[in-house]
N, C-alpha and C positions, 0 to 999 in steps of 0.2 A: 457311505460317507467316506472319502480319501481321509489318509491317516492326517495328514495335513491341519484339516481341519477341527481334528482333533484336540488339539494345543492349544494353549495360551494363546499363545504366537500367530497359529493359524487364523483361528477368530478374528483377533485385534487385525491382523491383516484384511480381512474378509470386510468386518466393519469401517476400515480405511478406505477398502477400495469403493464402495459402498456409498459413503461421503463425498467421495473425489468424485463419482459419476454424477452422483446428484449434485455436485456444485459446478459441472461441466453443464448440465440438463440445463441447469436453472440461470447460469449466464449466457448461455447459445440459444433457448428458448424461451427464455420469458423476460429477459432483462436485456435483451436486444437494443432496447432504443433508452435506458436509464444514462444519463450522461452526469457524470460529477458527482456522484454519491458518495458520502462518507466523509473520506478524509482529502478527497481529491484536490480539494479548494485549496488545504497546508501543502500537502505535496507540489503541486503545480505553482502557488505562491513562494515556498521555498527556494524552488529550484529558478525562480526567475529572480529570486533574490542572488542566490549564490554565482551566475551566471550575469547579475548586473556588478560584482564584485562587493557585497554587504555583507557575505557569510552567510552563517548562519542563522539568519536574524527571523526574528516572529512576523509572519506575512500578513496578518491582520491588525499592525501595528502601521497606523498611517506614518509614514517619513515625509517629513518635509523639507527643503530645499535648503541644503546647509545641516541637514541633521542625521545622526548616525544611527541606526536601523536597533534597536534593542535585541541582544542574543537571547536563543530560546534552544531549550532542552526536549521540546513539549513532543518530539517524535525521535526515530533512529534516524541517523544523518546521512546513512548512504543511499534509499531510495532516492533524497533531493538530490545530490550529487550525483549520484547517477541520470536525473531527470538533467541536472544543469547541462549535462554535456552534447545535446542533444538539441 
């Protein structure tokens, strides 16, 4: 057994990398065709918010014509913003 492994350090690494392969496995092989899961729907809602010029606003909040979008805290802001730019 390398000293490496030995460790704290080593372990916790071993069991990271471990994790990392199995969540590689498991979206390259078996989750190939899952489309939108999770949080997809706020993120992608968001970022066509931000990129329609509403901000930060909650994407399951219907807007309508003349009315201004309600802000929302309900995620971190830079994945949509990143998505908006795109």
């Amino acid at each position: 057994m390398p000293a490496l492994w030995r460790t704290f350090a080593g372990r916790l690494g071993l069991i990271a990398a471990a994790g990392l392969a199995l969540r590689f496995a498991y979206v390259l092989l078996l989750a190939r065709d899952v489309v939108g899961s999770g949080d997809y729907h706020f993120y992608h809602g968001a970022a066509n918010l931000i990129a329609d010029g509403h901000g930060f606003a909650d994407p399951f909040q219907t807007i309508g014509p003349g009315e201004e979008a309600e802000p929302s805290a309900n995620h971190p802001p830079l994945w949509p913003l990143v998505l908006s730019l795109s």
